[in-house]
C-alpha positions in Angstrom: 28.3 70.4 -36.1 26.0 72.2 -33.3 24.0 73.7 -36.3 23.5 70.8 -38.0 21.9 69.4 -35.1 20.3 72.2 -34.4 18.9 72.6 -37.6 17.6 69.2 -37.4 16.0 69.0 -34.3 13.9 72.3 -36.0 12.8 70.0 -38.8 11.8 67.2 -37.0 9.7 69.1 -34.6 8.0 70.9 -37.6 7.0 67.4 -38.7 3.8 67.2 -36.6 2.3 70.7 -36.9 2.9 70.5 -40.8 0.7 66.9 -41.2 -1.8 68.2 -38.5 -2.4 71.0 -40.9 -2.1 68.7 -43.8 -4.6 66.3 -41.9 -8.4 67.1 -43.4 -10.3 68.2 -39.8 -13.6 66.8 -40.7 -14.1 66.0 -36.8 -14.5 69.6 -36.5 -17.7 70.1 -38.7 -19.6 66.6 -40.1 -23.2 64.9 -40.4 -23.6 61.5 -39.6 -26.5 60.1 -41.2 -28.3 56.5 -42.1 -29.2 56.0 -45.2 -31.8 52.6 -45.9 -33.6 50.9 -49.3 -36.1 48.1 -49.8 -36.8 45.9 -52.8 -39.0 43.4 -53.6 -38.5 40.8 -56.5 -40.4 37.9 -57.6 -38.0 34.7 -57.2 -37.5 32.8 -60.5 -35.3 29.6 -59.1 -37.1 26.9 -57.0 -34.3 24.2 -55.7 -36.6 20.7 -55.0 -34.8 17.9 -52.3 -35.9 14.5 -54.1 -35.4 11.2 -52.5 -36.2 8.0 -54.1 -36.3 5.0 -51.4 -36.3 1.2 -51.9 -37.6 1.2 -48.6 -40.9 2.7 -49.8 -42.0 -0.3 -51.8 -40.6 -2.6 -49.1 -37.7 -3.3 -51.4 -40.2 -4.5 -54.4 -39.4 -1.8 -56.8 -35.5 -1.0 -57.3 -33.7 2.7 -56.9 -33.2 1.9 -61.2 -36.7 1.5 -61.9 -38.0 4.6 -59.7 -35.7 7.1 -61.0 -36.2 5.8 -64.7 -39.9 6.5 -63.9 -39.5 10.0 -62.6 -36.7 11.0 -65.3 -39.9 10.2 -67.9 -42.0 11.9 -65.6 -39.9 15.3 -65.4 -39.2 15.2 -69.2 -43.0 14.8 -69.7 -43.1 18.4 -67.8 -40.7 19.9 -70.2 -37.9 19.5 -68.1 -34.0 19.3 -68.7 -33.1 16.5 -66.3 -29.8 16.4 -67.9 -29.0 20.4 -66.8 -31.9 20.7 -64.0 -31.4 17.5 -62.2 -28.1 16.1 -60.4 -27.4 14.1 -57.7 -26.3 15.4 -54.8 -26.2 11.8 -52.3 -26.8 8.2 -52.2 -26.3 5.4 -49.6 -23.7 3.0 -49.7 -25.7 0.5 -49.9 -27.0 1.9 -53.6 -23.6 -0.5 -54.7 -24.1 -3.1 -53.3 -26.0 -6.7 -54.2 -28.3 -8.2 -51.6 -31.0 -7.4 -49.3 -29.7 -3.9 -48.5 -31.8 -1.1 -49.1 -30.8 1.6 -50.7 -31.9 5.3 -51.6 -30.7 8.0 -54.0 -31.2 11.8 -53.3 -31.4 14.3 -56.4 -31.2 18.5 -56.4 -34.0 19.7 -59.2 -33.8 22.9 -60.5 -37.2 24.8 -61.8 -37.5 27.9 -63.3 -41.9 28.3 -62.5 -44.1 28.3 -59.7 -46.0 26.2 -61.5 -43.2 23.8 -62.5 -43.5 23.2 -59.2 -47.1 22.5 -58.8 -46.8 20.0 -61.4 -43.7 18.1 -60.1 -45.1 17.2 -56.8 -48.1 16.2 -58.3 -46.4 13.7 -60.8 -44.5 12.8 -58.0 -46.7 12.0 -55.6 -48.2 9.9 -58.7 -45.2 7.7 -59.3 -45.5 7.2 -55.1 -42.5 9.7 -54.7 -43.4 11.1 -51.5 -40.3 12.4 -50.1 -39.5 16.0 -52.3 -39.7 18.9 -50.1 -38.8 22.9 -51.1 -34.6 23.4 -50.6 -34.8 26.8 -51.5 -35.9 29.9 -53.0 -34.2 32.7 -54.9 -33.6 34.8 -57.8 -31.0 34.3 -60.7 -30.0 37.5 -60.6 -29.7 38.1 -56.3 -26.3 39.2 -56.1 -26.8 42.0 -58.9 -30.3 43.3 -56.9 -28.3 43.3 -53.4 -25.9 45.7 -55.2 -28.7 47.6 -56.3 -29.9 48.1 -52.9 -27.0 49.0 -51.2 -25.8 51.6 -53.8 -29.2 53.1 -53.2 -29.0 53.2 -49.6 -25.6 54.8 -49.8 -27.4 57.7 -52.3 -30.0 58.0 -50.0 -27.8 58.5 -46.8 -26.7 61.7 -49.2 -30.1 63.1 -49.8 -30.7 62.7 -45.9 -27.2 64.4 -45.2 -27.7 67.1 -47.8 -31.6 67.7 -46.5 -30.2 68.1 -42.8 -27.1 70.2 -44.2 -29.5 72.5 -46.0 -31.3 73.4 -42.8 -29.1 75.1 -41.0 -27.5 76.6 -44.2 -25.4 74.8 -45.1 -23.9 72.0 -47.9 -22.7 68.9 -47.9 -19.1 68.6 -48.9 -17.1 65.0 -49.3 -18.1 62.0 -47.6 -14.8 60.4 -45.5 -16.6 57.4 -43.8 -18.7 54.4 -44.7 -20.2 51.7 -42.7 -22.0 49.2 -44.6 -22.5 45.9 -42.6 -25.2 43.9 -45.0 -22.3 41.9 -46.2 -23.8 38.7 -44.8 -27.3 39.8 -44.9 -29.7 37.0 -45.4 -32.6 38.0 -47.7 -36.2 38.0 -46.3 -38.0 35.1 -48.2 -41.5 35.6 -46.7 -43.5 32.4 -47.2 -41.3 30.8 -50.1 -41.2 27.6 -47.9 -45.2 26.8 -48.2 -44.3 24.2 -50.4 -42.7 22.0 -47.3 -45.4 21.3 -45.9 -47.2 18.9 -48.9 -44.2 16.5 -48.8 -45.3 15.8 -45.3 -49.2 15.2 -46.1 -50.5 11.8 -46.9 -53.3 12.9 -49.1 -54.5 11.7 -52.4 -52.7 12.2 -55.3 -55.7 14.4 -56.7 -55.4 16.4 -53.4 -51.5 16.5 -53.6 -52.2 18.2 -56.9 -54.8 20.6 -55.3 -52.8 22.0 -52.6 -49.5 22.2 -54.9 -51.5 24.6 -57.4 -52.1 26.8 -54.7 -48.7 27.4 -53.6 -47.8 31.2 -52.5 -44.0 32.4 -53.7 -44.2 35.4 -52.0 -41.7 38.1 -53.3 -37.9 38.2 -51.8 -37.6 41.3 -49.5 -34.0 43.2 -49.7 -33.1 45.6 -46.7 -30.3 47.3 -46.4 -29.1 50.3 -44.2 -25.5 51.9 -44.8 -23.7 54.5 -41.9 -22.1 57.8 -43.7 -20.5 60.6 -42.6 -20.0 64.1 -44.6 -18.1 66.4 -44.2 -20.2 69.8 -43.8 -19.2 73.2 -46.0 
């Protein structure tokens, strides 16, 4: 009975020393490095905020008429304001009979910088004042963030390998990643210009004017990714 125990008692403390030889020892001999990458793309979705008002007319022309008059307007453009347009909001007011003014707010979906020019101008014709930029992107964002992350992570390699190499050595598995551009915002530059005319009172022909010269700038993706390698 004492040998079993015995016997035991030499297993269990062999435990440790056979998984700390198991255990990889890259703490002993490793190259930490940052690896970072940049795109640029031209956005190719424009979001417009439009709100039509009975209150704009004083109540003289109905929520019914004025959208009726921008749905022409829009398919004028070339516009599919049964897949680009939906509502998104409307007052409570909007169902009921009476004096009670109402309003009805729409999400438009454009595909052109120029498409955009052109609605605020028929817009502003119509006497649609209130459509202002919502937002910016690209149809394809997610896929370009991916993009830029894998080659950040390929670039912390060639830094790690460049630094490895200079002392004579090479750069053998990599055991750690930090990546923290999970809820990285993209930088949109000056996308938002187009804010700005929904706020101007000017003619319709200067509406028009300033809306042709709107600036998309491109979207700017950054990302950096922390790596560690293990050094050979």
């Amino acid at each position: 009975m004492k040998r079993i125990i015995l016997l035991a008692v030499t297993a269990l403390l062999a435990l440790p020393l056979h998984a700390q030889e198991a255990a990889p020892r890259y703490d002993a001999s490793y190259v930490q490095v940052w690896g970072q990458a940049e795109k640029e793309i031209t956005p190719d979705e424009f979001y417009l905020s439009i709100t039509i008002n009975e209150k704009d007319s004083k109540g003289k022309i109905s929520i019914e008429t004025q959208e009726q008059s921008m749905l022409a307007a829009l398919k004028s453009l070339g516009i599919d304001t049964q897949k680009q347009l939906r509502v998104v909001d409307l007052s409570s007011e909007y169902f009921k009979r009476g004096n009670a003014l109402a309003w009805k707010q729409f999400q438009l979906k454009l595909t052109a910088p120029e498409q955009v020019a052109q609605v605020f101008s028929a817009l502003n014709d119509l006497g649609i004042s209130n459509v202002s930029m919502e937002k910016v992107t690209h149809s394809q964002l997610d896929q370009y963030k991916n993009d830029v992350r894998i080659e950040a992570m390929r670039n912390a390699k060639t830094n790690a390998q460049t630094l490895a190499e200079a002392i004579g050595q090479k750069v053998g598995k990599c055991f750690y990643i930090y990546d923290s551009n999970n809820d990285v915002t993209p930088y949109y530059g000056n996308v938002f210009m187009a804010r700005s005319i929904s706020m101007k009172t000017a003619d319709a022909a200067g509406t028009a004017e300033e809306a042709a010269q709107l600036d998309f700038k491109t979207i700017k993706l950054k990302y950096s990714i922390q790596a560690k390698f293990v050094l050979e």
